[in-house]
Every structure is written in C-alpha cells, then in structure tokens.
C-alpha positions as CSV (number, residue, x, y, z in Angstrom):
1,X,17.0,-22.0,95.9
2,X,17.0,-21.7,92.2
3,X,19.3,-19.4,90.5
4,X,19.5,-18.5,86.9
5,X,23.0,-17.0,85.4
6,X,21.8,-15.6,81.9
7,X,23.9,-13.7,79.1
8,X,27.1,-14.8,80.0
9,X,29.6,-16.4,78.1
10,X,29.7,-20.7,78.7
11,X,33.4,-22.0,78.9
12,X,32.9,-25.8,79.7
13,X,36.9,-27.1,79.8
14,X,35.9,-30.9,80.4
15,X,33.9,-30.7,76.9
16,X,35.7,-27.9,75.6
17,X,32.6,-26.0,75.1
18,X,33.1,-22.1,74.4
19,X,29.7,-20.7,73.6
20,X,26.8,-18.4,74.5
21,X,24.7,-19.9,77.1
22,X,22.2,-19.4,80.2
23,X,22.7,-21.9,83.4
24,X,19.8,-22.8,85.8
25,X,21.6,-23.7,89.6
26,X,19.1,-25.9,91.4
27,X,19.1,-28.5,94.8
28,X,22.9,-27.9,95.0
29,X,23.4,-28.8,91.6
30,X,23.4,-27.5,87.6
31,X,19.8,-28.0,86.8
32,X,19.8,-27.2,82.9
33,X,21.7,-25.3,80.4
34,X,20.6,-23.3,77.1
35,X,17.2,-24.1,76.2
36,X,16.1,-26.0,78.9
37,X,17.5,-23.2,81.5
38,X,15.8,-20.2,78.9
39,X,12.8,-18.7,80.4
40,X,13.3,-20.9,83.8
41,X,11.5,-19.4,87.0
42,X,14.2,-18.5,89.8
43,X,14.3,-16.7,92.6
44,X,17.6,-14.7,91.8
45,X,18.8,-14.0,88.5
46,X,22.4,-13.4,87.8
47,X,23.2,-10.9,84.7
48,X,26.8,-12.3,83.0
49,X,26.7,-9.6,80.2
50,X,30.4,-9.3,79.1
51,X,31.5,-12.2,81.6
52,X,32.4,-15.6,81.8
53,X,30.5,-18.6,83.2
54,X,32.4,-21.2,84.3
55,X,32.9,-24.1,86.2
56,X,34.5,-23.1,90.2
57,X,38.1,-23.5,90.2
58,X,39.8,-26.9,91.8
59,X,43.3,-26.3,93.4
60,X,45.1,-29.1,94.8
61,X,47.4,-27.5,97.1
62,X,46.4,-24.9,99.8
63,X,47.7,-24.8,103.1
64,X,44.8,-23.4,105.7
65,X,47.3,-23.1,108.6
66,X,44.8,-24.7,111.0
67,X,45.4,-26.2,113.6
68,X,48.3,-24.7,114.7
69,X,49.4,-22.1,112.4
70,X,46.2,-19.4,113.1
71,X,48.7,-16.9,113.7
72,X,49.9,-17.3,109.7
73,X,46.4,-17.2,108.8
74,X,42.8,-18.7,110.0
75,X,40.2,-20.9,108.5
76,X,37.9,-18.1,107.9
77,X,40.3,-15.9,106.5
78,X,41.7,-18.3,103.8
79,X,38.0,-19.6,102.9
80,X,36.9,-16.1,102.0
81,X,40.5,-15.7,100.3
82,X,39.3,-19.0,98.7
83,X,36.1,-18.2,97.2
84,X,37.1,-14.7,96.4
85,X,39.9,-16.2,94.0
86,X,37.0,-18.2,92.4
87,X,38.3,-21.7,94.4
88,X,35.7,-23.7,94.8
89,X,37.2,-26.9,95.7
90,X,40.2,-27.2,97.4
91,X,42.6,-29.8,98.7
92,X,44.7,-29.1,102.3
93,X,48.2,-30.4,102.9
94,X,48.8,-32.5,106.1
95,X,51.8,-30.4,107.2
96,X,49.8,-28.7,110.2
97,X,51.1,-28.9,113.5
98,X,49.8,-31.1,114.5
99,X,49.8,-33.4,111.6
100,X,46.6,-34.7,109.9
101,X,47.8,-38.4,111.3
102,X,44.7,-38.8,113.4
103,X,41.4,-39.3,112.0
104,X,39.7,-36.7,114.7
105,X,42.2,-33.8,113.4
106,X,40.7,-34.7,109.8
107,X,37.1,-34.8,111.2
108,X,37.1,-31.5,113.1
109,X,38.6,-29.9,109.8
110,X,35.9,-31.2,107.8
111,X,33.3,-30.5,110.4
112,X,35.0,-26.6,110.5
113,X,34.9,-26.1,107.1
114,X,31.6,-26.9,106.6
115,X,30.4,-24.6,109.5
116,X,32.1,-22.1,107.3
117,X,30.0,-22.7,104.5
118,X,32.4,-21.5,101.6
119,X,34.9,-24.0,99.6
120,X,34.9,-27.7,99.6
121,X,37.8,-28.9,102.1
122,X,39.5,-32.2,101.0
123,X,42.2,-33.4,103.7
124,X,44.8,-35.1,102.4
125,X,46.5,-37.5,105.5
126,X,49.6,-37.7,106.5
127,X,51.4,-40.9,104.9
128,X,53.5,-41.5,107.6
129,X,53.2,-40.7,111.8
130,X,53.5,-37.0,112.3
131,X,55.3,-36.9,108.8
132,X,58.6,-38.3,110.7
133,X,58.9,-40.9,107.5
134,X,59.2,-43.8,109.8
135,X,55.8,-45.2,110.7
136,X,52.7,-45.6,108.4
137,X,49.6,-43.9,109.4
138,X,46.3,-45.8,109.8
139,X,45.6,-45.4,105.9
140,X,42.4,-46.9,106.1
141,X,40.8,-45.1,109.4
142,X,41.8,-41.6,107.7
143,X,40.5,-42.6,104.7
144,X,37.3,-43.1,106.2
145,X,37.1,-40.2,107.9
146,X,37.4,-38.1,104.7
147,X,40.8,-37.8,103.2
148,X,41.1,-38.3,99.9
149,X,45.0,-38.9,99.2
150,X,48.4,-39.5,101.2
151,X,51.0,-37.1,101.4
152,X,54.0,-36.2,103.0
153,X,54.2,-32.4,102.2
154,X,57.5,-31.0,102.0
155,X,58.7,-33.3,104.5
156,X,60.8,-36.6,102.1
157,X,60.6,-39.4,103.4
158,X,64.6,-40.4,103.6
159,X,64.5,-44.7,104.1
160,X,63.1,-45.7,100.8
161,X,61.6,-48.8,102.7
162,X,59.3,-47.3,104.4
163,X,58.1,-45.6,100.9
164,X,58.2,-49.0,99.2
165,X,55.8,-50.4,102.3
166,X,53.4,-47.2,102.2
167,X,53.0,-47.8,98.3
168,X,52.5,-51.6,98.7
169,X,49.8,-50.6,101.0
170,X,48.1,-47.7,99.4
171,X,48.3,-49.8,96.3
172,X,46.7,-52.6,98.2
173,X,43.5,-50.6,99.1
174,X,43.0,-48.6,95.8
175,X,44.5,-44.8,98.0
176,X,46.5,-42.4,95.9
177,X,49.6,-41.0,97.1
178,X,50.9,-37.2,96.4
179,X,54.0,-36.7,96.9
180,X,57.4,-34.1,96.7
181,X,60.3,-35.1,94.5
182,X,63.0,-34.3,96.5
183,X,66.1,-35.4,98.0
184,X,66.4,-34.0,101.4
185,X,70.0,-34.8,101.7
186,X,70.8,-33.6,98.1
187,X,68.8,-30.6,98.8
188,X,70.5,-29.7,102.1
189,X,70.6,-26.4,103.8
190,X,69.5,-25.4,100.2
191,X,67.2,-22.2,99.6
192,X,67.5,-21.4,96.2
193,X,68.1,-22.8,92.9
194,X,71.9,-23.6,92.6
195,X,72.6,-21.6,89.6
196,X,74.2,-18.5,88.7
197,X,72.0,-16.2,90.5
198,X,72.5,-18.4,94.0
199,X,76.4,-18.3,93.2
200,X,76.4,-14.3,92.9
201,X,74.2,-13.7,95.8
202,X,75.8,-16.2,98.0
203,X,73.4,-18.6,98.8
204,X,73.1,-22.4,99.4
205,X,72.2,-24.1,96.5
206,X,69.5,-27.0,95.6
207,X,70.6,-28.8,92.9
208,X,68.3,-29.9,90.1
209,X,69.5,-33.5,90.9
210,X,67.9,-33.2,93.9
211,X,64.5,-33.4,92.4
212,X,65.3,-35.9,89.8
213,X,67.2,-38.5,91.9
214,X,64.1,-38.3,94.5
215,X,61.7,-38.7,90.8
216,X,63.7,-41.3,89.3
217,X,63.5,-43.4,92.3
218,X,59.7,-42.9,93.1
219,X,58.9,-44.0,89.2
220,X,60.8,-47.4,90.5
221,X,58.7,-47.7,93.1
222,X,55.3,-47.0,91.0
223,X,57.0,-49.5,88.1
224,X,56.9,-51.8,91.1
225,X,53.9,-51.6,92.9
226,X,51.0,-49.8,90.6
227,X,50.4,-47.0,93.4
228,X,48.3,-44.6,91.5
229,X,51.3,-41.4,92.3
230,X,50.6,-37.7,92.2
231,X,53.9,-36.4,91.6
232,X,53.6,-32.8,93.8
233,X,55.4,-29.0,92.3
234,X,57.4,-30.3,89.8
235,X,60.2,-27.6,88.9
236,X,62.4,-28.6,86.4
237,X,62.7,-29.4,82.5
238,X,64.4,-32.8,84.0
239,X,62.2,-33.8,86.1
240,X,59.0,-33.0,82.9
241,X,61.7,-35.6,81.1
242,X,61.4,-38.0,83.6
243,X,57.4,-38.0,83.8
244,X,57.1,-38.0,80.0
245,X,58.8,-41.3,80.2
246,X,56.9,-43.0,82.2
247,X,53.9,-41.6,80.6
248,X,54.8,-43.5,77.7
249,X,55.1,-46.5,80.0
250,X,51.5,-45.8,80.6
251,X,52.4,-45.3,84.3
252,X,49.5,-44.2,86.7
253,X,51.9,-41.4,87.7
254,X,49.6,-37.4,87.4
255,X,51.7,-34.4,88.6
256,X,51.5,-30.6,89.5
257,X,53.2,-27.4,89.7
258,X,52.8,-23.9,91.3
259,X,51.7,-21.8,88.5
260,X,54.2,-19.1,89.8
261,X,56.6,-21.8,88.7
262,X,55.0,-21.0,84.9
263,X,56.0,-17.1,85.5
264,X,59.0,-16.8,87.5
265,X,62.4,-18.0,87.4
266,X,66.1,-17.3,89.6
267,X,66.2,-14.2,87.9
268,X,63.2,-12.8,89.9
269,X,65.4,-13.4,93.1
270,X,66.7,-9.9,92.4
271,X,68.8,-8.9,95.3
272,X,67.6,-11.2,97.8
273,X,63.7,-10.3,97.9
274,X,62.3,-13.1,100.4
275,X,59.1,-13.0,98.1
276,X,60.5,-15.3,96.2
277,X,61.9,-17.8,99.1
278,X,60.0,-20.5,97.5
279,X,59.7,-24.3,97.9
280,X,60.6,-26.0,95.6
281,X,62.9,-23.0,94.0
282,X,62.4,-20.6,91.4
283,X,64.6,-22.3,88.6
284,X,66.4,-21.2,85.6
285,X,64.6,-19.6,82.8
286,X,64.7,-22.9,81.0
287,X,63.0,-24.5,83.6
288,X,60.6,-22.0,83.4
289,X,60.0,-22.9,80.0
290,X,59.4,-26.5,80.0
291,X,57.4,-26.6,82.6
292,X,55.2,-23.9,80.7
293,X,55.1,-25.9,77.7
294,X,54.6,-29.0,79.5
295,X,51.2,-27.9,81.0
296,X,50.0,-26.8,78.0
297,X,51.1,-30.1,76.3
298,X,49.4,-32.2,79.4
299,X,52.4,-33.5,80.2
300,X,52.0,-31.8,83.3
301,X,48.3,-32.5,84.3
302,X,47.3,-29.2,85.9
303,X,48.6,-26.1,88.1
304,X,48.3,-25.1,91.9
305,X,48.4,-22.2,94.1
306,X,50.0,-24.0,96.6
307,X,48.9,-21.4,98.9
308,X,51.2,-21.1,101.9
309,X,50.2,-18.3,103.8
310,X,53.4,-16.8,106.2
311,X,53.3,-14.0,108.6
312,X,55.3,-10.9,108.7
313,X,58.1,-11.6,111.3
314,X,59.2,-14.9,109.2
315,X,58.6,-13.9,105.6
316,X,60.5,-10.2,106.2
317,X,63.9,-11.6,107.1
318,X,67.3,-12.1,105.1
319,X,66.8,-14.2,102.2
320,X,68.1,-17.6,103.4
321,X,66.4,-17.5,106.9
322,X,62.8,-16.5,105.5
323,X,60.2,-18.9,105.4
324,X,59.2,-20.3,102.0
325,X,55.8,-19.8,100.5
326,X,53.5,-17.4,99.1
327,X,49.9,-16.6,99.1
328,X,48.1,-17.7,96.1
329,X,44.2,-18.7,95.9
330,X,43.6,-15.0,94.8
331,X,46.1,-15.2,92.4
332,X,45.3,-18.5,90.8
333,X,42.3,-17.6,88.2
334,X,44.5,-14.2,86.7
335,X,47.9,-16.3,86.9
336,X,46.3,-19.2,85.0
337,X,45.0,-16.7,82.3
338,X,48.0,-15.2,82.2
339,X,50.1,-18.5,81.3
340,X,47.0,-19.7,78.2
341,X,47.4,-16.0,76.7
342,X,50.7,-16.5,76.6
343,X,50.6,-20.2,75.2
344,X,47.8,-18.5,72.9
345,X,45.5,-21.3,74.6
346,X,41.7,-21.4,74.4
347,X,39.7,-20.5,77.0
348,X,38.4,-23.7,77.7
349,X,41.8,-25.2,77.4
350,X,43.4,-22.7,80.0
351,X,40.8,-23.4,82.1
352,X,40.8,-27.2,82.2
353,X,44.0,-27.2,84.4
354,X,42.3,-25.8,87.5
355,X,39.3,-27.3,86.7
356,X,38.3,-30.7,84.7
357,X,42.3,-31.9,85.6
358,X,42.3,-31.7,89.2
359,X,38.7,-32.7,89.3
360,X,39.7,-36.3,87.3
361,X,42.9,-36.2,89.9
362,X,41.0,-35.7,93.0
363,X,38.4,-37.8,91.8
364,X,35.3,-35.5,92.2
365,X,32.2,-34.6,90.2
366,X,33.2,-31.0,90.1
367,X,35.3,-28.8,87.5
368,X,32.6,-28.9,84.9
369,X,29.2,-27.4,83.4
370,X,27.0,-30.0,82.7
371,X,23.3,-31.1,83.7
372,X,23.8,-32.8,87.3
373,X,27.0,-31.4,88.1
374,X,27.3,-29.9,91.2
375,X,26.5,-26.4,91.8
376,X,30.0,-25.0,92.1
377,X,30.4,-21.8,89.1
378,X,32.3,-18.8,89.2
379,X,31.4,-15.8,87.3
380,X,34.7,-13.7,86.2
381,X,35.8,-11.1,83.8
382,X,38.5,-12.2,82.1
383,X,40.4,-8.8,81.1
384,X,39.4,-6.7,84.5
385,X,42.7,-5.5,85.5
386,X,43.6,-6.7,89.2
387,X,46.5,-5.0,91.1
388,X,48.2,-7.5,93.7
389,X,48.5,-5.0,96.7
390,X,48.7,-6.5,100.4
391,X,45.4,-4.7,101.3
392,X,43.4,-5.8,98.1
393,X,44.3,-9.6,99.4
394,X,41.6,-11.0,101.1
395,X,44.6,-14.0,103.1
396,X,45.9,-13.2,106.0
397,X,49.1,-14.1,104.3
398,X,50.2,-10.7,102.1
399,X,53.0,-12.5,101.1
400,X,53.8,-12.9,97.3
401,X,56.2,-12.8,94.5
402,X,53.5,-10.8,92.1
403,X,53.0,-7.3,95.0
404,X,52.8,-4.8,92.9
405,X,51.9,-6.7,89.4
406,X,49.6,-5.8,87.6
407,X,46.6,-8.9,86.0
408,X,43.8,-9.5,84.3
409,X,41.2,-11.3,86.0
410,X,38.8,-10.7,88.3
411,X,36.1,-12.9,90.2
412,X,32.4,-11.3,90.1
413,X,30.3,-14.2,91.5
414,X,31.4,-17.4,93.1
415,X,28.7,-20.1,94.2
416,X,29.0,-23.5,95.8
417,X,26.5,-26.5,95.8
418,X,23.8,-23.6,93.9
419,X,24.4,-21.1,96.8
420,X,26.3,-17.6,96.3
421,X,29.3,-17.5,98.6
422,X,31.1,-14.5,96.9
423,X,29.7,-11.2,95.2
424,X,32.3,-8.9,94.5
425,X,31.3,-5.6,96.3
C-alpha cells in the first residue's frame, strides 16, 4: 500500500533535518521525500497540517510481562500502549518468568509479536541461566533465534568471574552486552536513594556507591576484554563521571537512562507515594541534573521508558514493600519533549535520543527519514496537551510517577513497515 503524509512538518534527527516536507510510505519502506514524493499517486493520503513527521520512536527498555507476568499486563495490551506512545521499535528485557534463556521462549515472543502486527519486538537474552549469575546461556543459539543483546535485567551478577567469562565470550563472537550498574550487596534491602529524604521517611537506603563500585568494575572488564557494553539506567552524576572517562579512552561502552530519571528526583518521594518506588532510585536533585545535562551533551547516548508495568495489589502498598516500576511507552514522546524544551534543544536534536541513538545502539535501520528506510513514522503534535490519567493509559499498568501531570504531546498517526497501526480516535 502506498501512503503519502503531505503538509507536515519533516524533523529528521539522524541528519538533523527540520524542514517542510511530504513523505511517500511504500513496500514497507520510505519511498521518496519532497519532490520526488510531491504529486505521488497513493491510495491513502495523510494531512500533517500543523504536525510533525517523524521517524517512529526506538525505546530500549520495555518490559511486556509475557510469559508469566499477563496478570501485570498482556502482549496486546502493551503493543497497542506501544504504538499509541508513537514506539515503533522496541527492545524487551529477559527478566520474564520464565527467563528468555531458551531459544524457544525467544521464538514464540517473536512469533507473538508479529501475530500482533504493531511494534517491532527485539528480545534481548538472558546472559546467564535463568539470570541466577552462575551459568552462561547458549549465547550463540539465542542469538540465532533473534535476540539482539545480553542482559541481566535488574538481577547483578555477584561473582565477577562469571562476568569476566560472559564478556570474553560475547566479545569473542561480536554480541553486545546491556547491563545494570549495581552492587547488589551495596544496594541491600535498599528502596530508595540514601539521602536526606530516605533518612526522614525512614527508609533503607541505596547508596550512590552502589552504582559506581558496580560501574567502575564493569569499565575494567570492557578495558580488558573489548565487549561492546551498554551500560543500562544510569542514575547518578558519579556514575555520568565514570562513563565520560572512559569515553575519552574511546571505550565501546553506550549507556541509558529512564527519562523519569531527567524529571524527578528524592524530593518527588513526598510522603511515601509508591509511584515513585523506582529501580534504580529517584536521586538527589543533582543527580537529576547531570544526568539531564549529560543527555543533552551525548554523554549519555539516549533515554528509555523502561516500561515496567505492575498491577494494583503490589504497586498500592507501603512504600518499601511496593513493587518498583512504572508505566512509560505512553509517556516517552511528551517526556522526551519535555526534557529538549527545557535544555532549549532542537527538535531534531530532542528527538535523536529515542530515535537515530537507539537505532545506532540496537543496530537497526530504523530511527530515521530517509529514501529506503523502513516504513516506521509517527505523526504527533508537539504542543497538544496530554493529561496522564489511569483511564486515558492505553497499559494495563496505570502505574506512574506523572498521574495527574499535565504534557505536551500527543501521537496522531503511528505506522510500521508503511502500514498504519495507530490513528488517534
């Protein structure tokens, strides 16, 4: 099916393009732009007067909850959640239950989502046997039936030997590995940031050390080996220290963090609200800060969702026994604008850190408008206003830090591979 997008407003972030445009969607794929596309035949024609056209968005961590977790949320629900947020490519975390170790639990997730017919699903596999930190996966069986990347989740792995082996051998075959920077024994019992806020409220504290030990530690290991290392949520000025550093080394070492992390700080724990039982932890406003900056700056490649979808009965409890997470593929595109209007960004520049970054990261085509790209484009208004109320969410997961806020943002048209999978009613 042909479809032509006319009138709207081009923001290319991989070329930094920012201009008055028409795009022709052809075969799965961008067929022409501008002239080329002008005067085009098509059988549907998409009116972007006032809009924006840009490339679909790329986040890097969203937790589907299948298998094992549908009563947190189901495929379908999160895909529509998915494309309704604009997320047209999307990378799951192996912390299902049970894990992605096996290379038919990655195959029927594939095969599901592509039933489904919405976002691209990229499994990444679980580095070691049923994340337990002790025994290596088959890398290469799960690599070949479709992940794209080894990770651990939240789970650490605590014998640095086995991390040193599974780098050696992801190094060895060319397979990135994304991981958390985290201590588990610093970190402890810990559920929020240890600072003045926990100290008032009374609860157990994770130290900042905790990420930076963890960090300083898996930069040794990536001095050592090579291993091409996604460094996963990073939440503290520290820890943006440590990976400046070894940027200058020239280290093959990329890294992420939850764009709530750009937004939110301790403070936000007001008297206890579970909202904001987050992992890693909400950190000092300084925290907030660099990490901020250090998007905008590239230190810190690009930001997440890291959609984690909980139910009612263990998100509504007391502060330190609620389960961490929030729901965030519908909030990603208004969050993300958010942040560059604050940074007084460019569009284009806003837009290449859910787009062009994570595209170069996962190593996809995607996450840009050019002649041959694939089809994947999102149509959005970038100063609709957007009220984050459980019933206008879309996940099966209502729960969130931002109920109640009010942004700017709103997703009109989403299409994947040249098809439209989203209209906004």
């Amino acid at each position: 099916m042909r479809i032509l997008i006319r009138n709207g407003r081009l923001v290319d972030p991989a070329s930094g393009r920012d201009a008055p445009g028409e795009l022709l969607l052809a075969d799965g794929r961008i067929a022409a732009l501008d002239g080329e596309a002008r005067g085009a035949s098509a059988e549907q024609v998409i009116d972007a007067q006032g809009l924006v056209v840009a490339p679909g968005l790329i986040d890097l961590s969203a937790r589907l909850r299948e298998p094992g977790y549908e009563f947190k949320a189901t495929l379908e629900s999160e895909m529509e959640a998915a494309v309704a947020g604009g997320v047209t490519s999307l990378a799951c975390p192996p912390d299902t239950d049970p894990p992605l170790d096996e290379p038919g639990l990655v195959d029927m997730l594939r095969r599901r989502a592509k039933a489904l017919a919405r976002a691209r699903v990229y499994p990444i596999g679980a580095l070691t046997v049923k994340l337990e930190g002790a025994r290596l996966t088959e890398m290469a069986e799960l690599a070949a039936a479709g992940c794209v990347a080894f990770s651990q989740a939240n789970v650490g792995i605590t014998d640095t030997q086995v991390l040193w082996r599974a780098l050696q051998y992801a190094a060895t075959f060319g397979y990135s590995v994304w991981l958390r920077a985290e201590d588990r024994w610093l970190a402890g019992g810990g559920v929020a940031h240890d600072g003045e806020v926990a100290t008032r409220l009374g609860l157990a504290g994770i130290p900042v050390f905790a990420e930076t030990v963890a960090l300083a530690t898996l930069i040794e290991l990536v001095r050592a080996t090579g291993t091409r290392v996604h460094v996963c949520r990073l939440s503290s000025a520290a820890g943006v220290e440590l990976v400046r550093a070894a940027r200058r080394e020239a280290l093959p070492i990329t890294c992420d963090i939850g764009i709530h992390h750009a937004h939110l700080s301790e403070i936000d724990l007001g008297y206890f609200d579970a909202q904001c039982r987050l992992d890693p932890p909400l950190r000092s406003r300084r925290d907030r800060e660099a990490l901020a900056q250090a998007l905008a700056d590239g230190t810190i490649d690009c930001a997440v969702s890291d959609h984690t979808p909980v139910d009612d009965d263990h998100k509504l409890l007391p502060f330190g026994e609620a389960e961490p997470g929030a729901t965030g593929l519908e909030l990603l595109l208004p969050l993300t604008l958010k942040w560059g209007g604050e940074r007084r960004l460019g569009l284009a520049q806003t837009l290449a850190r859910v787009t062009s970054e994570p595209a170069r990261i996962l190593g996809v085509g995607a996450g840009r408008l050019a002649a041959g790209a694939p089809g994947d484009v999102i149509v959005f208004d970038p100063d609709a206003p957007f009220r984050v109320l459980p019933g206008a969410l879309k996940s099966q997961g209502k729960n969130s830090p931002f109920l109640g806020y009010e942004l700017a943002g709103r997703v009109r048209s989403t299409l994947v591979a040249g098809r439209v999978v989203y209209a906004q009613p």
